[in-house]
N, C-alpha and C positions, 0 to 999 in steps of 0.2 A: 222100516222092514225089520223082521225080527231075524235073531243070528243064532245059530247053535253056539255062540261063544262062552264060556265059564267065563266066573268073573276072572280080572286080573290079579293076583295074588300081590297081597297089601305091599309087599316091598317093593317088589317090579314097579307096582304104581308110583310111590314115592320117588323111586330113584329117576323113571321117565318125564313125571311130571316137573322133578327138580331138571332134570336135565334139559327140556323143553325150557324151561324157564329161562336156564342159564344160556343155550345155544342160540336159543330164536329171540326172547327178547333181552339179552346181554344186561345178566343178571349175574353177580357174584356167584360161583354156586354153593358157598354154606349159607347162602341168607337164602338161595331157591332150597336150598337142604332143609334147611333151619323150618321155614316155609311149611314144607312139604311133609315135614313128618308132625308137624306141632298142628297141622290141622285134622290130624290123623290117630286116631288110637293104636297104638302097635306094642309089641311087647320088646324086649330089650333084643334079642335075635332078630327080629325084623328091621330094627332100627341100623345096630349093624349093616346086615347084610345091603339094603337100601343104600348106606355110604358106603359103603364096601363098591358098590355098582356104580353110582356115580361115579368116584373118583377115579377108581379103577377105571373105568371106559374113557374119563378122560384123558388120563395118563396113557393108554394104548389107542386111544383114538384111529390116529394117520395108521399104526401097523392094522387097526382093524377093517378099516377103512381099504386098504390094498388089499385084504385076504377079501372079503367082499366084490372084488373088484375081478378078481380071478374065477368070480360062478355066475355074475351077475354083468352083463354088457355094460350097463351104466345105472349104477347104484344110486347116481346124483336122480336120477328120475322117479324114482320112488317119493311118496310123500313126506315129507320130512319126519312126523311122528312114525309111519311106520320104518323109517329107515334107520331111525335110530332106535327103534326096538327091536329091529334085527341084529344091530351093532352090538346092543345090549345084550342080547341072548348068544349074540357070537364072544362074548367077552368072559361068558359065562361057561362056553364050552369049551373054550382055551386057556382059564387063568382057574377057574372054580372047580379044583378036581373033587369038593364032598360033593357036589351037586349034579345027582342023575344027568347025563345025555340028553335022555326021553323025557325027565319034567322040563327042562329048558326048552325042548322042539314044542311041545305041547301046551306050555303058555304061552310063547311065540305065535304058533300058529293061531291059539284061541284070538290074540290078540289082532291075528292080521283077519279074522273074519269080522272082525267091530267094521271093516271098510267094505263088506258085502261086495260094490260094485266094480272094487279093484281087482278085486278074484285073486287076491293074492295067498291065501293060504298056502296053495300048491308049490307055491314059487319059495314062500318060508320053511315049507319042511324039504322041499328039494336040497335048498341051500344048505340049512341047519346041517341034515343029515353027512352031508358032503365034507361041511365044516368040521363034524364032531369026527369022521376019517382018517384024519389031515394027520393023526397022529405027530410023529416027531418033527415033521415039519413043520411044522404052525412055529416050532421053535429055531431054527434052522436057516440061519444067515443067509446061506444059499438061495435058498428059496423064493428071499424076496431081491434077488439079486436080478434078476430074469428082465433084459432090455433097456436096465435101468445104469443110468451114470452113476459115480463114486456117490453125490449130495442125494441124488435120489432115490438110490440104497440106504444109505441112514436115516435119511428122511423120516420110507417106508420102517425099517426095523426098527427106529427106536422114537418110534411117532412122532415125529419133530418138525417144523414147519422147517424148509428150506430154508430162509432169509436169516434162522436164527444161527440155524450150524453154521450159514456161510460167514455169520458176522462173527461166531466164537473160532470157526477156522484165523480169519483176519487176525483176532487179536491175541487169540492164544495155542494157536498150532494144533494139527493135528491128533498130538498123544493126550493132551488136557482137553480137547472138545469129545474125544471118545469118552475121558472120565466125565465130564459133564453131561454128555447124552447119555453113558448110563444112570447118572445118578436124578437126571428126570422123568425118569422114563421108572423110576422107583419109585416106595414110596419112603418119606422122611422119616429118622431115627424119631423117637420117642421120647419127649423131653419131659421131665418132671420134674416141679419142685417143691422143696419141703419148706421152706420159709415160712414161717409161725401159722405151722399144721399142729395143732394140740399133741399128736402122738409123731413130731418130726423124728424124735430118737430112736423110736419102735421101727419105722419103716427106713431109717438110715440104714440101720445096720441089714433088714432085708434085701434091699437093694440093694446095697455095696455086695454083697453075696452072691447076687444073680449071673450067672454066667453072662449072658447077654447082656451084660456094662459093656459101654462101647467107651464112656470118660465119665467122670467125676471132677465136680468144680461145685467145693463149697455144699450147700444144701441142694444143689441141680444135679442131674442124671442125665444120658444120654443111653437109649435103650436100643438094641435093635426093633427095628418096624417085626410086627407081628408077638412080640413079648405078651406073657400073659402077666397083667398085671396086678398087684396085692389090692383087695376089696379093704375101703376105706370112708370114712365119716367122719368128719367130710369129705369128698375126694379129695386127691392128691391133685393139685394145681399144673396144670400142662403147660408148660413153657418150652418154646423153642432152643436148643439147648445151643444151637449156631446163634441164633440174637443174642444169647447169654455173653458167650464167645466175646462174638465183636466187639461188647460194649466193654470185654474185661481187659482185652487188650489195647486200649487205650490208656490204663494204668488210671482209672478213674479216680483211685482215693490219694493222687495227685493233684488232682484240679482244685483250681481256687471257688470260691461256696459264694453267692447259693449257683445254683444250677439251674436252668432255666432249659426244660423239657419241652420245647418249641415246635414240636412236630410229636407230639404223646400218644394220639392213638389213645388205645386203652390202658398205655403207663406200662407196656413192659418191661421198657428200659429204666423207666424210674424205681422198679420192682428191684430192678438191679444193684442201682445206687445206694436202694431203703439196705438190701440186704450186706452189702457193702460199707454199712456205718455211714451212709452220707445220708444226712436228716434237713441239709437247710436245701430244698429242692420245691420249686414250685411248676407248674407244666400247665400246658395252652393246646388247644387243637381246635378247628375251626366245627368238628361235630357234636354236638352235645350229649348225640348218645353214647359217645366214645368216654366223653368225659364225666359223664355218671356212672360208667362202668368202673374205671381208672378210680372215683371217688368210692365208690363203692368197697373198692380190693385196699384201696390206701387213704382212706379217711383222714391224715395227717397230712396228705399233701395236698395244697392249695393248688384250685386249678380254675379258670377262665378260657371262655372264646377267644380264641384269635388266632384270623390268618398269618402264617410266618411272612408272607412277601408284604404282607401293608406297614403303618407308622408301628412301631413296636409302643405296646402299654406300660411299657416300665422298662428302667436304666438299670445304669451299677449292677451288671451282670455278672459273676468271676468266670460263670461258663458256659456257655450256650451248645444244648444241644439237640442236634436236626437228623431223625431219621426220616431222611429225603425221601419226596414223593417220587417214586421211581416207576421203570418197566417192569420190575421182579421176576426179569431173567431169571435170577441164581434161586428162587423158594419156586419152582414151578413142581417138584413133587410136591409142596404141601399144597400149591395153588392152582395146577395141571391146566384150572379151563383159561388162566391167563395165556397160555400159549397159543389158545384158538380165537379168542376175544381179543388180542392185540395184534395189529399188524407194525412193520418200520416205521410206516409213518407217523404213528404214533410219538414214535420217541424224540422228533423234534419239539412238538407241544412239552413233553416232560423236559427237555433238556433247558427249554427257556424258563417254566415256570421254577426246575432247583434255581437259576439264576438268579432269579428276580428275590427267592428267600436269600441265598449267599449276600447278596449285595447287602440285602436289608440288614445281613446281621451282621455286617464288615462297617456299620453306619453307624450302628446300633452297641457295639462293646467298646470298649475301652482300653486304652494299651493296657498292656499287660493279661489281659483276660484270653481266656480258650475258645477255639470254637473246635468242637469235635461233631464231623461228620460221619451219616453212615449211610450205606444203602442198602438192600435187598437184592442186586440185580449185575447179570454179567455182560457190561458195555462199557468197554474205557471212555464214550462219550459223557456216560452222565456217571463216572468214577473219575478216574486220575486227569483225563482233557478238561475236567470240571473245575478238578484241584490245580490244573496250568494257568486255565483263565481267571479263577481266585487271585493268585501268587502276582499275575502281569498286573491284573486290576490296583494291588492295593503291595506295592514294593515292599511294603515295611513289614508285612507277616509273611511267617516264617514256617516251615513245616517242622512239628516236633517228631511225629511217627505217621508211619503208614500201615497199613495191615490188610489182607485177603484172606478167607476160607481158603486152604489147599485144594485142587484141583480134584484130589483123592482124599478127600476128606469119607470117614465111612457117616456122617451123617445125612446127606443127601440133599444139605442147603448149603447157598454160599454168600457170603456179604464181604464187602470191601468198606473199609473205614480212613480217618484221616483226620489229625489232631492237627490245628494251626496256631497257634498264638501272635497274635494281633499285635 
């Protein structure tokens, strides 16, 4: 059946299609991102705006999700695509003030005649319209306060799945679960580094000048989110400036060598170390694309497969270290659709599998050697309950330091860390 519909405007598409990707078949969403616009010609403003929409919808999800819910009987009965491109075009008319009212109702609706037989057009510029209304209230604590308990009020205003406020209530009160659901419900400070960028000197001194420095550590930056940033060739290397953080308080260029990056990922903590003056460093991760990537950025540093929890390939460690496969609670601004993709029960499975790595590398080192842990994630189960069962396990190591992102930290991520010596 043919539709008066326009096509869908290239960014709308990408951001849906990644979105779809990531909601429905529980997909990463910068690899549905990544996906989605790489099979796509688009020009640098589309590209943008496209993650701009993603992330942004996931990040406001649950508040949009309830504003919906207030024009619509049950939003759940919509078809999943079109319900998420109403959420989409509701995200649009609440967060995206260059963006017309009337081009947002208008691809929306184009978009809801692709389902002819749902007849929902009428039903998407009813809403829209209503939506785009809603003026100061869309923002307005009050409002989504309406027949809802304390967790269900937060919940809805700062999109958050209940089971997670109620677990950050438990462990850390109150006044730090409010700074923590605002700072997810954000998006992440802006991290760059200059670490042997040909013109590192040139853009030091720019960026140390920018008002919008939020810290400074070394050749890393920490930017407010939305910064316009210095055009560069090659880019400037984006690093999270809280991973930076954690790994520096640990007092790294104490640790006895080599270093054995046991959990690497794509080596940003090893990036830390290189830039750090520690050069005897070798690193493992059981992905391979991870570790081409890692070879790629740090060609000096040796790298191989291997899982942290199996026989370890090699001895005579001076430091071992593991950033834990975690829930990543504390990075859910940079990671937003972990907080819809993971449920509680989840974090039993993670809480055994850190186990199974800790034990192996309590086997695995030698007195006198380090083990510095870290994580991503805000659960004293798989933090400090993790560093108790360590300590009972193995009498003889000892805690050197411990460390936490501040509650108010203005970056908008948090990691907990922990130095032991064996």
């Amino acid at each position: 059946m043919k539709t008066n519909a326009a096509p869908l405007p290239p960014a709308r598409t990408a951001a849906l299609e990644a979105l779809h990707r990531c909601l429905g078949n529980d997909t990463d969403i910068q690899a549905a991102l990544d996906t989605a616009l790489r099979t796509r010609e688009l020009d640098p403003r589309d590209k943008g705006l496209a993650t701009e929409l993603a992330y942004g919808y996931l990040r406001m999800r649950g508040r949009l999700e309830y504003v919906l819910s207030r024009f619509i009987k049950d939003p759940t009965r919509l078809p999943p695509k079109m319900r998420l491109a109403l959420g989409v075009a509701a995200y649009e008319l609440l967060h995206l003030e260059r963006i017309p009212a009337y081009s947002t109702v208008n691809w929306a609706v184009d978009f809801a005649k692709t389902k002819p037989k749902a007849r929902l057009a009428g039903l998407f510029n009813a809403v829209l319209r209503r939506i785009s209304e809603l003026g100061d209230d869309a923002a307005d604590p009050d409002w989504y306060r309406k027949d809802a308990t304390q967790t269900e009020f937060l919940s809805r205003y700062y999109s958050c799945p209940e089971w997670i406020i109620e677990l950050w209530q438990r462990a850390y009160g109150e006044q730090d679960t409010l700074h923590l659901l605002k700072a997810q419900a954000s998006a992440p400070a802006i991290g760059l580094n200059l670490y042997r960028h040909p013109d590192a000197d040139v853009f030091y001194n720019e960026l140390a000048a920018n008002p919008d420095v939020l810290d400074i550590d070394g050749m890393s930056f920490a930017l407010r989110p939305g910064t316009r940033l210095p055009k560069a060739d090659p880019p400037l290397t984006r690093q999270s400036f809280a991973a930076r953080q954690v790994v520096d308080m640990l007092d790294p260029q104490s640790w006895p060598t080599p270093v054995w990056d046991a959990c690497s990922g794509r080596g940003g903590k090893s990036r830390v170390l290189k830039e750090l003056g520690i050069d005897d460093i070798f690193a493992s991760d059981p992905h391979m694309g991870r570790l081409r990537a890692l070879h790629r950025e740090l060609p000096k540093v040796p790298v191989f497969a291997a899982r942290a929890d199996r026989e370890p390939p090699v001895q005579n460690v001076g430091t071992m270290l593991l950033d834990l496969p975690c829930s990543g609670l504390g990075v859910l601004s940079r990671r937003p659709d972990t907080k819809w993709r993971r449920t509680k029960h989840d974090l039993a499975d993670l809480e055994q599998l850190q186990a199974a790595i800790l034990n192996r590398a309590m086997q695995t080192l030698k007195p006198g050697s380090l083990l510095a842990m870290i994580t991503c994630t805000l659960n004293p189960d798989e933090n400090e309950h993790q560093l108790e069962r360590l300590l009972k396990a193995n009498p003889s190591a000892t805690t050197v330091t411990t460390w936490h992102t501040p509650a108010s930290s203005p970056l908008n991520e948090f990691f907990w860390a922990a130095l032991v010596r064996v």
